[in-house]
OpenMM code with the backbone's topology and positions (N, CA, C; nanometers):
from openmm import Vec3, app, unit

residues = "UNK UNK UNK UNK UNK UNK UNK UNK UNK UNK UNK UNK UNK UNK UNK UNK UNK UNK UNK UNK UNK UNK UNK UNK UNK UNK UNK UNK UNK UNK UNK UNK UNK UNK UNK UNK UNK UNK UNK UNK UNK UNK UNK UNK UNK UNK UNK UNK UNK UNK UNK UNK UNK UNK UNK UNK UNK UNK UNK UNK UNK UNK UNK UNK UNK UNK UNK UNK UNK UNK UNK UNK UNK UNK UNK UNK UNK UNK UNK UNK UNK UNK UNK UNK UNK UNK UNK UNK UNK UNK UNK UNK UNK UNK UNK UNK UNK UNK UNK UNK UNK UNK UNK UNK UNK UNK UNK UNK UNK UNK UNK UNK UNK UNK UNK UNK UNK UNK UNK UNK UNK UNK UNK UNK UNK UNK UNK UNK UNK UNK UNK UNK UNK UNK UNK UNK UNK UNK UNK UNK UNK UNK UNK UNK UNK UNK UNK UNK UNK UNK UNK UNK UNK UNK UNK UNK UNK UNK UNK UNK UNK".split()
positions = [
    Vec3(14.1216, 16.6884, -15.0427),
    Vec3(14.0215, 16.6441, -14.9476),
    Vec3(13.9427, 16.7661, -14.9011),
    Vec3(13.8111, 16.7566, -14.9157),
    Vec3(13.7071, 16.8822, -14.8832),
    Vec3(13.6130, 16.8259, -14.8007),
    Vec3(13.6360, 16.9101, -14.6885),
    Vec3(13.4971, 16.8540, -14.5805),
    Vec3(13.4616, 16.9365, -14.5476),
    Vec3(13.3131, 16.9865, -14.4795),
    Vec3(13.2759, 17.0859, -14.3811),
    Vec3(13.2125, 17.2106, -14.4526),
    Vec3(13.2296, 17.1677, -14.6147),
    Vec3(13.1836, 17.3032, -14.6533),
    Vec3(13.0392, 17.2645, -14.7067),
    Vec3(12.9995, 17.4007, -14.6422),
    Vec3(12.8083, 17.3915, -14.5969),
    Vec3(12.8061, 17.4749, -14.7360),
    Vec3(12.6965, 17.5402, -14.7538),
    Vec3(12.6432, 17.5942, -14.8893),
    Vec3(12.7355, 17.6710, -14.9316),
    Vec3(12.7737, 17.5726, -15.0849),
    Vec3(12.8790, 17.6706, -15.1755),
    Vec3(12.8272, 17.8491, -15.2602),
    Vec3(12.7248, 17.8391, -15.2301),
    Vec3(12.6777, 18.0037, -15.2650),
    Vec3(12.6930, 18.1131, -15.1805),
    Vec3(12.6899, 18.0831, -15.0400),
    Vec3(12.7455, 18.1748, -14.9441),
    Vec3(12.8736, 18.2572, -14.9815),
    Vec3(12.8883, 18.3093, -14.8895),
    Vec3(13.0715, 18.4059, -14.8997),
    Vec3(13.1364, 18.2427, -14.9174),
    Vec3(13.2535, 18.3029, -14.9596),
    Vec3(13.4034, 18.2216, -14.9882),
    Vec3(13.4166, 18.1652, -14.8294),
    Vec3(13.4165, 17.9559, -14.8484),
    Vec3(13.4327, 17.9084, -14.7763),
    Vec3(13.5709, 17.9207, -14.7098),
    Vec3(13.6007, 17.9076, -14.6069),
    Vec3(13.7189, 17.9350, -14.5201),
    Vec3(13.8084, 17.8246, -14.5125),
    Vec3(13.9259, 17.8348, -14.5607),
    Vec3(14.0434, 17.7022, -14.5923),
    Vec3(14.1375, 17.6994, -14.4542),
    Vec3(14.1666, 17.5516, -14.4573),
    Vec3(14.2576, 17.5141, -14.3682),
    Vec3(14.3587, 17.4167, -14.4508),
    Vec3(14.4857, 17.4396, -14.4158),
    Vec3(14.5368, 17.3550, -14.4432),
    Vec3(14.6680, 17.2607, -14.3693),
    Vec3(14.6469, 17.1493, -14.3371),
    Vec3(14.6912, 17.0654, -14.2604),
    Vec3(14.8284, 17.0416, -14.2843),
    Vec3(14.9536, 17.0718, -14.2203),
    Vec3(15.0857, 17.0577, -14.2606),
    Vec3(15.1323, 16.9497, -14.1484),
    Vec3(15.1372, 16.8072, -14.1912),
    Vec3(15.1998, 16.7688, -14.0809),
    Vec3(15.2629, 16.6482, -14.1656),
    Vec3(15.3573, 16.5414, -14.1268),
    Vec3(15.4465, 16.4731, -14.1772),
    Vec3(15.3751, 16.3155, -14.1154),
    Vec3(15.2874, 16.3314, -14.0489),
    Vec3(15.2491, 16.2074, -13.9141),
    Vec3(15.0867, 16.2379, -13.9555),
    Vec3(15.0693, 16.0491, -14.0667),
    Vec3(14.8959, 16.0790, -14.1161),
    Vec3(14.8594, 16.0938, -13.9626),
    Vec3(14.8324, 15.9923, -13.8412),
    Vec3(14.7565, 15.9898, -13.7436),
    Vec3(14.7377, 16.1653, -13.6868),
    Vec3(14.8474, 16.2201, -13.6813),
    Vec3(14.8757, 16.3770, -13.6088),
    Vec3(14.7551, 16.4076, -13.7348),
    Vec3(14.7869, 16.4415, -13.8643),
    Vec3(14.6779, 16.5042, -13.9540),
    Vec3(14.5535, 16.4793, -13.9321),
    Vec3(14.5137, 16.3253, -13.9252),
    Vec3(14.3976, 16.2706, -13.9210),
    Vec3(14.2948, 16.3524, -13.7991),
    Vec3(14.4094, 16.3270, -13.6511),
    Vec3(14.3493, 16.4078, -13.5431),
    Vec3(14.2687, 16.5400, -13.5479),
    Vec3(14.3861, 16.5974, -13.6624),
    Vec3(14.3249, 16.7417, -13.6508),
    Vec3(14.2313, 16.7911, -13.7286),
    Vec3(14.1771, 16.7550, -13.8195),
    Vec3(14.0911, 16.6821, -13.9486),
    Vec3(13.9935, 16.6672, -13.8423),
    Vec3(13.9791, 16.6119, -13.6978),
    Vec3(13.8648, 16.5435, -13.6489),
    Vec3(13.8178, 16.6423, -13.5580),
    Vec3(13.9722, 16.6910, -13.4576),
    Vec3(13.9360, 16.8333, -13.4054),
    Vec3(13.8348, 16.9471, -13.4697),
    Vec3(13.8667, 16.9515, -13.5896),
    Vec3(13.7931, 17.0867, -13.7161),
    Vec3(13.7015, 17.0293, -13.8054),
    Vec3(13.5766, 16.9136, -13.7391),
    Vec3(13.4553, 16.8784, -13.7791),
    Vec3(13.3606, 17.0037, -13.7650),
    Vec3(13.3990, 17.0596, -13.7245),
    Vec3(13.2682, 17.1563, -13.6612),
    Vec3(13.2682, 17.3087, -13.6944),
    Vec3(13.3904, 17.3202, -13.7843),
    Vec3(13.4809, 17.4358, -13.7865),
    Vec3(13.4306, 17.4853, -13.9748),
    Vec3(13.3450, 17.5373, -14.0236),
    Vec3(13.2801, 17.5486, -14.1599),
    Vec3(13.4342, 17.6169, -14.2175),
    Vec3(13.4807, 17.5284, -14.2576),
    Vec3(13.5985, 17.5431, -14.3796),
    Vec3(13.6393, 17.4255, -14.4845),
    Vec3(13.6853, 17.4236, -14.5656),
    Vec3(13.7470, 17.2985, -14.6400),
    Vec3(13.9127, 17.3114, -14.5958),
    Vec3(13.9450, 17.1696, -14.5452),
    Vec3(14.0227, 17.1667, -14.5183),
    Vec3(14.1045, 17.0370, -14.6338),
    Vec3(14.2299, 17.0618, -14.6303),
    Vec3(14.3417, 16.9746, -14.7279),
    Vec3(14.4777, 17.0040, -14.6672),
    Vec3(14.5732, 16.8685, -14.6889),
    Vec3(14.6485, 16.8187, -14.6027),
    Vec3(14.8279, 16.8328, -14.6890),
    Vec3(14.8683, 16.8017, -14.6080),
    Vec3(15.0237, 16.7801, -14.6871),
    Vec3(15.1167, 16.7427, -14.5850),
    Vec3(15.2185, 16.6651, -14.6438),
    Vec3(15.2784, 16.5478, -14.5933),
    Vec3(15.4491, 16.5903, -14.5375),
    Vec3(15.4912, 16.7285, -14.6197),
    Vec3(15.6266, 16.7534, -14.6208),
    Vec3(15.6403, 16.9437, -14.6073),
    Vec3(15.7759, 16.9850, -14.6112),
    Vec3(15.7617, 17.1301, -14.6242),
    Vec3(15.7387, 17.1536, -14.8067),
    Vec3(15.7845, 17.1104, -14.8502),
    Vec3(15.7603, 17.0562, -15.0393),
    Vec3(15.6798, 17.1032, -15.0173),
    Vec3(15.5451, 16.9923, -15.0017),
    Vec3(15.4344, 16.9657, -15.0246),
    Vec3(15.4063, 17.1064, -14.9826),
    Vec3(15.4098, 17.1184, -14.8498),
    Vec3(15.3351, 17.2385, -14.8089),
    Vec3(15.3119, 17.3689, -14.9168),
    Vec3(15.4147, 17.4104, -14.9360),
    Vec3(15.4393, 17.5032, -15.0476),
    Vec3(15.3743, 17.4909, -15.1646),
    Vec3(15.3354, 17.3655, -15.2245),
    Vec3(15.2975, 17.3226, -15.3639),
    Vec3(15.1441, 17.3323, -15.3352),
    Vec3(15.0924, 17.3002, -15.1576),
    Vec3(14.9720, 17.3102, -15.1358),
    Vec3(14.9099, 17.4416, -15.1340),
    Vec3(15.0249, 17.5305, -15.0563),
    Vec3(14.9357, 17.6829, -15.0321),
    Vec3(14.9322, 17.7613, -15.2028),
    Vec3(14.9622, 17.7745, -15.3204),
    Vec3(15.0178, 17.7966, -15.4476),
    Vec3(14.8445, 17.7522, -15.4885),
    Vec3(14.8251, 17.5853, -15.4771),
    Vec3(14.7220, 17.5271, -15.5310),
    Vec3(14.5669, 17.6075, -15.4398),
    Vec3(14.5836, 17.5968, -15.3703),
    Vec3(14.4276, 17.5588, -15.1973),
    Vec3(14.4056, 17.6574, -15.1624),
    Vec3(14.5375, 17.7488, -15.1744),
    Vec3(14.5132, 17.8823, -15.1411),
    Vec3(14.4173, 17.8909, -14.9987),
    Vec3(14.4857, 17.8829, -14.8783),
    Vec3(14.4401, 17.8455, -14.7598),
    Vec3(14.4684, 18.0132, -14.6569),
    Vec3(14.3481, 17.9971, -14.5610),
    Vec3(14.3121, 18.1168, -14.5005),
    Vec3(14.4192, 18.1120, -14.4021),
    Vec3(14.4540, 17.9471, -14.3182),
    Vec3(14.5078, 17.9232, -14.2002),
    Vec3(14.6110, 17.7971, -14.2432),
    Vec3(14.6897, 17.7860, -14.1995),
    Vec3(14.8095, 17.6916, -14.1987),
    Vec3(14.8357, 17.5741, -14.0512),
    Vec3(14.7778, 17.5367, -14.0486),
    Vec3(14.8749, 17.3976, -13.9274),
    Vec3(14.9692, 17.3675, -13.9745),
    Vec3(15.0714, 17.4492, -13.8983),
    Vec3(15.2245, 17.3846, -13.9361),
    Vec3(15.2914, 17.2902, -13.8514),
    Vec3(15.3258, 17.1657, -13.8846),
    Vec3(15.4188, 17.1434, -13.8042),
    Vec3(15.5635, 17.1092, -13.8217),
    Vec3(15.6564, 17.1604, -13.7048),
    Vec3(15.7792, 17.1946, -13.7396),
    Vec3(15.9128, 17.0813, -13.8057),
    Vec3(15.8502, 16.9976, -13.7405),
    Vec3(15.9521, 16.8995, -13.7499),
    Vec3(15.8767, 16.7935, -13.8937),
    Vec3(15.9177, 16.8502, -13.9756),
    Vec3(15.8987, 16.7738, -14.1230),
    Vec3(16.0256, 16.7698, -14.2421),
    Vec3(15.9977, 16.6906, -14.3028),
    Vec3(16.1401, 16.6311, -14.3614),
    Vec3(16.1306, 16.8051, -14.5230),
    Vec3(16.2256, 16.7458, -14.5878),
    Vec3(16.2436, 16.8110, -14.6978),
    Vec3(16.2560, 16.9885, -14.6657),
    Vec3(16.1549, 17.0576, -14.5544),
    Vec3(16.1741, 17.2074, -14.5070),
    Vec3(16.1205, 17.1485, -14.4053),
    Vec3(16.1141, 17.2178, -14.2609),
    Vec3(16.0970, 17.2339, -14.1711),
    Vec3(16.0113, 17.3187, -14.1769),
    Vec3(15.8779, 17.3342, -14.0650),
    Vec3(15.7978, 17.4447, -14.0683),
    Vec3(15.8667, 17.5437, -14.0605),
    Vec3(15.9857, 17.5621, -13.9739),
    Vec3(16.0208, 17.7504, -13.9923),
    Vec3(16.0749, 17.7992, -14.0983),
    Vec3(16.1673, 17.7035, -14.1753),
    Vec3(16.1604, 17.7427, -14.3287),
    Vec3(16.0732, 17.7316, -14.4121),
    Vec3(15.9291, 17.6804, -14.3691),
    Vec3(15.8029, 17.7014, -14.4537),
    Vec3(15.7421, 17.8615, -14.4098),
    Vec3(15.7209, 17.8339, -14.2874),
    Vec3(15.6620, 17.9807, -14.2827),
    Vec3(15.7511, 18.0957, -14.2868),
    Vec3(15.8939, 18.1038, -14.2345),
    Vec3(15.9810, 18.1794, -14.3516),
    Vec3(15.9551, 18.2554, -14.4558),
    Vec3(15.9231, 18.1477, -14.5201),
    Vec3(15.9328, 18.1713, -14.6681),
    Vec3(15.7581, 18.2415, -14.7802),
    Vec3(15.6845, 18.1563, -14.6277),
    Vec3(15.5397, 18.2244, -14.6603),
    Vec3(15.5282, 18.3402, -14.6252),
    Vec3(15.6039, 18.3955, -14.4823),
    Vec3(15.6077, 18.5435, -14.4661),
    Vec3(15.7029, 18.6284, -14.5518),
    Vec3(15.7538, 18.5646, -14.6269),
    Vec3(15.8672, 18.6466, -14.6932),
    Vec3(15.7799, 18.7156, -14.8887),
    Vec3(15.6844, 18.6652, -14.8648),
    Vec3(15.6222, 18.6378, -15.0085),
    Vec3(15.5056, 18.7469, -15.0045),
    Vec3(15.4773, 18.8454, -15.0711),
    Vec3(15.3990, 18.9680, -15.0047),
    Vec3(15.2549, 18.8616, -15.1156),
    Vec3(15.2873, 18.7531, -15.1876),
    Vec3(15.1664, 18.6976, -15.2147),
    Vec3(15.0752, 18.5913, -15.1123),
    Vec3(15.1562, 18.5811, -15.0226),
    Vec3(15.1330, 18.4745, -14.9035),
    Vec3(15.1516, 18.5394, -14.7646),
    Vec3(15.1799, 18.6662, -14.7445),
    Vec3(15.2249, 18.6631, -14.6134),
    Vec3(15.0902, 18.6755, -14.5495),
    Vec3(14.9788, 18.7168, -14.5997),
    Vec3(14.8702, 18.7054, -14.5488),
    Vec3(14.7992, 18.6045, -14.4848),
    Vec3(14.8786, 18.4829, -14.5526),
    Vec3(14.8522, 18.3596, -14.4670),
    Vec3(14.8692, 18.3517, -14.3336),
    Vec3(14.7554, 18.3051, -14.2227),
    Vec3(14.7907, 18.2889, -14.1407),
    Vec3(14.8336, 18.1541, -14.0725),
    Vec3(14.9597, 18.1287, -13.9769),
    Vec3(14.9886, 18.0445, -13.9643),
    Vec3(14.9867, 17.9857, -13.8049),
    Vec3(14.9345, 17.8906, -13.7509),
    Vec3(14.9330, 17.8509, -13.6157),
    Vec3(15.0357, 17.6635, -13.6555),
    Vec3(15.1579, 17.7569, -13.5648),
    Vec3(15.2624, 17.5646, -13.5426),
    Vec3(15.2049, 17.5325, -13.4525),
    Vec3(15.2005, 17.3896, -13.4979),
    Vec3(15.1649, 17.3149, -13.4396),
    Vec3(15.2664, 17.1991, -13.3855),
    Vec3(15.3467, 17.1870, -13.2970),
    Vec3(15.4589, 17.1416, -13.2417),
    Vec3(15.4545, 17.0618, -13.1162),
    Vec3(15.5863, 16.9588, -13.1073),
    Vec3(15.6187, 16.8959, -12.9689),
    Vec3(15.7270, 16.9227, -12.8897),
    Vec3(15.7471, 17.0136, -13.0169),
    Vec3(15.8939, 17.1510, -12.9299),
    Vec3(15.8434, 17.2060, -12.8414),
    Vec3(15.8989, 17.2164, -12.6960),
    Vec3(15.8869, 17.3053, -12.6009),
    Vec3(15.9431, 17.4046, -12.5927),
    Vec3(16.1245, 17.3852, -12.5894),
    Vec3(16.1876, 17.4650, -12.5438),
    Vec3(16.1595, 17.5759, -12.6163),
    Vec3(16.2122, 17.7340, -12.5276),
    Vec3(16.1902, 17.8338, -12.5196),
    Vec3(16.2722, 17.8767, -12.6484),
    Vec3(16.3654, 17.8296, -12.6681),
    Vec3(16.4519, 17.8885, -12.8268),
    Vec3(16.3980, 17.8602, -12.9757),
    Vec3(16.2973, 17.7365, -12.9292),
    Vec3(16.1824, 17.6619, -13.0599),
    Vec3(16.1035, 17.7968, -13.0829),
    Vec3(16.0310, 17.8581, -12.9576),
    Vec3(15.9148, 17.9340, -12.9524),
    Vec3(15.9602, 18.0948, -13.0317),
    Vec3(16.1054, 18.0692, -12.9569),
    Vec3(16.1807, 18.1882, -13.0208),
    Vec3(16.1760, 18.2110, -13.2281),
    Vec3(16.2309, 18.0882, -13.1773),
    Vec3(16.2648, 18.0553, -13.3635),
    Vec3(16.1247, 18.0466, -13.4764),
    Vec3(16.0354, 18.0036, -13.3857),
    Vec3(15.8902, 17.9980, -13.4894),
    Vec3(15.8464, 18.1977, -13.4394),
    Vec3(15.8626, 18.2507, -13.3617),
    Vec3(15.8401, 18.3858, -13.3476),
    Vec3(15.8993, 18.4853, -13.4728),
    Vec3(16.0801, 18.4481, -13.4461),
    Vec3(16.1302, 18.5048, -13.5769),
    Vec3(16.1063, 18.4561, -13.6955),
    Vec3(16.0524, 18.3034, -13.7210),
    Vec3(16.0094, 18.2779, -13.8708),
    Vec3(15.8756, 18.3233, -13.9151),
    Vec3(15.8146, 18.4191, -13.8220),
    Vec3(15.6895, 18.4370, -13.8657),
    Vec3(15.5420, 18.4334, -13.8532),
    Vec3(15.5265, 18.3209, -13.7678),
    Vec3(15.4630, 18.2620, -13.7004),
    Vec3(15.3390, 18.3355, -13.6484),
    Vec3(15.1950, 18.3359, -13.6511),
    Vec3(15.1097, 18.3883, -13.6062),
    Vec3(15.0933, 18.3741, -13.4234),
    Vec3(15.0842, 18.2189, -13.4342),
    Vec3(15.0667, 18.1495, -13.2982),
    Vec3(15.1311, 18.0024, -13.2885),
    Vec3(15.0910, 17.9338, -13.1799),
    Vec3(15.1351, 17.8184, -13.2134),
    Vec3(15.1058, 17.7386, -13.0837),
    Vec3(15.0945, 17.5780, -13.0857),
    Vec3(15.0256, 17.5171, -12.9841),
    Vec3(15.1251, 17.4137, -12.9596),
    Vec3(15.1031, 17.3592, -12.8494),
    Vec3(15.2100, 17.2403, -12.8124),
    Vec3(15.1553, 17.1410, -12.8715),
    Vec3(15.1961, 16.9864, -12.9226),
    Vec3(15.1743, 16.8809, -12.8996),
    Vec3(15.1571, 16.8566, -12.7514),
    Vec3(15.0223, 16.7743, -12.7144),
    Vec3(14.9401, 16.7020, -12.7401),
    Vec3(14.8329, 16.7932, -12.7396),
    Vec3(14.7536, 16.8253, -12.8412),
    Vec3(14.6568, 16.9296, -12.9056),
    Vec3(14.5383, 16.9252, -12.7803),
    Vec3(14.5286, 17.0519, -12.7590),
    Vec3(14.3730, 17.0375, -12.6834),
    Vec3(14.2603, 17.0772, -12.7578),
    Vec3(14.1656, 17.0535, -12.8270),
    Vec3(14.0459, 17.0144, -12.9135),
    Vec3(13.9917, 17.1570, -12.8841),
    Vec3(13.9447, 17.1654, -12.7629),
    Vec3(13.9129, 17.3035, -12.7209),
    Vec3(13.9950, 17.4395, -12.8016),
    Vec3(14.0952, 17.4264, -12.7112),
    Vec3(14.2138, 17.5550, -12.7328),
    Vec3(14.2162, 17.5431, -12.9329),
    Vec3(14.2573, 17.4615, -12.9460),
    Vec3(14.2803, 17.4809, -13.0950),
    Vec3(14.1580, 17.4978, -13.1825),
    Vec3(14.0662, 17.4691, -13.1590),
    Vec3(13.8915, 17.4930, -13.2304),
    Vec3(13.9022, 17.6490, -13.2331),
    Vec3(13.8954, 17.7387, -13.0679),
    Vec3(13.8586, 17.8255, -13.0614),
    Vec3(13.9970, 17.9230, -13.0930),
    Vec3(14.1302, 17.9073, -13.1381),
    Vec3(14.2327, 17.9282, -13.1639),
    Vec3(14.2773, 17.9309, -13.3105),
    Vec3(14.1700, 17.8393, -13.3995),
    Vec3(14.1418, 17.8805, -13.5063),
    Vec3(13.9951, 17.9862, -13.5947),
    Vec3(13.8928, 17.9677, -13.4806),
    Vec3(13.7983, 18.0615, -13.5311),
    Vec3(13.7875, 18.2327, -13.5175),
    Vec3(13.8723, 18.2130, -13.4377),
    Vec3(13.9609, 18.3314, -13.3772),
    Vec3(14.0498, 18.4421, -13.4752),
    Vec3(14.1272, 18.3040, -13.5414),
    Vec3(14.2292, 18.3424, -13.6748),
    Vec3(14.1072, 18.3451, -13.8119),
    Vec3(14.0201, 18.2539, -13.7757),
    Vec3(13.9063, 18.2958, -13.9244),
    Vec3(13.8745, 18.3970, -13.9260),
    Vec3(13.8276, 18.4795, -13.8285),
    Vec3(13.7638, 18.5696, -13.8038),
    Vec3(13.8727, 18.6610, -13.8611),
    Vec3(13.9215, 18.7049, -13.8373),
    Vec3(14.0785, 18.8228, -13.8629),
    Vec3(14.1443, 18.8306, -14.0070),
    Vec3(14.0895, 18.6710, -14.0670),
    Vec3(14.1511, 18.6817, -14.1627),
    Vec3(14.1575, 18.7935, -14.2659),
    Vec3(14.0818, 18.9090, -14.2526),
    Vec3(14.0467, 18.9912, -14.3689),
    Vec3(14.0935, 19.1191, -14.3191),
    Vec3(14.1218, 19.1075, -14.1877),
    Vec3(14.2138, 19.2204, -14.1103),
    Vec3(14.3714, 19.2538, -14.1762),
    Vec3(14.3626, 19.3277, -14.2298),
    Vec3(14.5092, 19.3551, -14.3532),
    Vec3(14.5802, 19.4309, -14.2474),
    Vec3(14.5991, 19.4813, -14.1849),
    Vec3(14.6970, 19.5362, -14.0892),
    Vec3(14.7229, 19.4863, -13.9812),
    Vec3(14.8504, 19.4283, -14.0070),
    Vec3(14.8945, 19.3245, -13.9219),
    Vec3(14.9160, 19.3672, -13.7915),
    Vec3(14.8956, 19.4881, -13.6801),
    Vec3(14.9104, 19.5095, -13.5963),
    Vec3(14.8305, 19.5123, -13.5182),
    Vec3(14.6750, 19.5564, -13.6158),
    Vec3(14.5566, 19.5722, -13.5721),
    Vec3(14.4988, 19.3941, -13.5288),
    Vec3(14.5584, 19.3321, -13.6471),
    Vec3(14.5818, 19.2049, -13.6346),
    Vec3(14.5513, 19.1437, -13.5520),
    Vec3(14.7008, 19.1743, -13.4965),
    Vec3(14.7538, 19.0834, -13.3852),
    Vec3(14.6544, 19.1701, -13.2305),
    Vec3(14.6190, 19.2849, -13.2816),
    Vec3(14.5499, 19.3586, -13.1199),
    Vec3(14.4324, 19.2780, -13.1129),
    Vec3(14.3693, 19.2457, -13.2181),
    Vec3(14.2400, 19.1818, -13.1910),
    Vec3(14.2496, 19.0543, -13.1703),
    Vec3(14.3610, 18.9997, -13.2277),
    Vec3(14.3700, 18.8163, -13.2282),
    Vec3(14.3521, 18.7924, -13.0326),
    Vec3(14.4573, 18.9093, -12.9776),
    Vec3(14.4960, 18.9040, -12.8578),
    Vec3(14.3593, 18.9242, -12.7729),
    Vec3(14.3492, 19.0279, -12.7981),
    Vec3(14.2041, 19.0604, -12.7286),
    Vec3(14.0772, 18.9468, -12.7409),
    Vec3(14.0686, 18.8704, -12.8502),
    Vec3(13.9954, 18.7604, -12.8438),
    Vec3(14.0409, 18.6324, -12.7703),
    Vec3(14.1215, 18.6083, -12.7747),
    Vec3(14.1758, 18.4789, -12.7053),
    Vec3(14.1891, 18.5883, -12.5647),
    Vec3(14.1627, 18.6765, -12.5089),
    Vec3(14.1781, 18.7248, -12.3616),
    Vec3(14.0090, 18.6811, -12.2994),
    Vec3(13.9359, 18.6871, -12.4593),
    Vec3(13.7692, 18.7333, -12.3495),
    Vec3(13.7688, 18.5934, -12.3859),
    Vec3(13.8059, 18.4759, -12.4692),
    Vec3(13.7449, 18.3907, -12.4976),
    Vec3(13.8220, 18.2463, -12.3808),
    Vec3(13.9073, 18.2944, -12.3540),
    Vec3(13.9911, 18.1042, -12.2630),
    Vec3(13.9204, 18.1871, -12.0889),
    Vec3(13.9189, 18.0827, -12.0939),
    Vec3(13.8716, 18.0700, -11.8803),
    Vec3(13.9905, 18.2140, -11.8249),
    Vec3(13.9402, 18.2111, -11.7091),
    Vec3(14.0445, 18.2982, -11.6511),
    Vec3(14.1562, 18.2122, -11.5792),
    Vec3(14.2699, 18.2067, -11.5973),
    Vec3(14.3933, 18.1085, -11.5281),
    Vec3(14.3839, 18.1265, -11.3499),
    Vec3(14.3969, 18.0396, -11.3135),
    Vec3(14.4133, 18.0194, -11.1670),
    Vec3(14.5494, 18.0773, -11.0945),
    Vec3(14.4641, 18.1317, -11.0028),
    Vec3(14.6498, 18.1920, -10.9337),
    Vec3(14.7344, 18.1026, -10.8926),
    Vec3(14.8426, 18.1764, -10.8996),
    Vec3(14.9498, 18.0802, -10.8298),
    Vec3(14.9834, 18.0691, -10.6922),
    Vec3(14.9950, 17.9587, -10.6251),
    Vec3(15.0288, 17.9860, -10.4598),
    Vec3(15.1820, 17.9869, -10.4301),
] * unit.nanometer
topology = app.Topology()
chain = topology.addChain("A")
for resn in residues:
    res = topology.addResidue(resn, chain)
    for name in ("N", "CA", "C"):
        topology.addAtom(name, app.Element.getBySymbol(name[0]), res)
């Protein structure tokens, strides 16, 4: 499935690829990233996932964790473990809260990652963010700029009383 990609003569269109186990969850996010100039393509399992990034060869990953056959953290695991893939970047996409989930997608690899129920906003500008970087090969420098963009780019948080 290819949408969104504006003139194929330009630079190399920017891939997404949709990892979720729940069509409606995929569909959503498919609708979220109308606006977002990439081709995006989907997959149903951790299998799949794997058989997808090999084929699609994708810039960004929506993972989500809870899928049958691998689990996202043994997907991205295994994508960071691969010096042909670790370049992939990956944002979970999850309804895990707890703090040992956040832990566990941290040690599997994990670029970033968003709660279920997706905010359209946060995740638009949470992936153009990661487009942007994608060509940033030093993963430290990486992560300084990923940070520094999501600092100038979300509202300023409200204090606490």
């Amino acid at each position: 499935m290819q949408k969104n990609n504006s003139d194929s003569s330009s630079t190399a269109t920017s891939r997404i690829l949709i990892a979720d186990d729940n069509e409606p969850n995929r569909e959503l996010l498919e609708v979220y990233l109308a606006d977002v100039d990439c081709e995006i393509a989907t997959a149903v399992d951790g299998s799949d996932t794997l058989e997808r990034v090999a084929s699609f060869k994708p810039d960004i990953i929506l993972l989500d964790i809870m899928m049958p056959k691998l689990s996202g953290f043994e997907v991205c695991q295994q994508l960071k473990a691969d010096p042909t893939t670790r370049h992939i970047m990956v944002l979970m996409v999850t309804a895990l809260g707890e703090l040992g989930d956040i832990e566990r997608a941290v040690e599997a690899g994990t670029d970033d990652f968003l709660s279920k129920p997706v905010n359209k906003i946060e995740l638009v500008k949470r992936v153009e963010n990661m487009l942007k970087l994608r060509h940033v090969s030093d993963e430290l420098q990486r992560l300084r700029s990923y940070i520094s963009s999501m600092d100038n780019d979300l509202p300023p948080r409200q204090a606490q009383s």
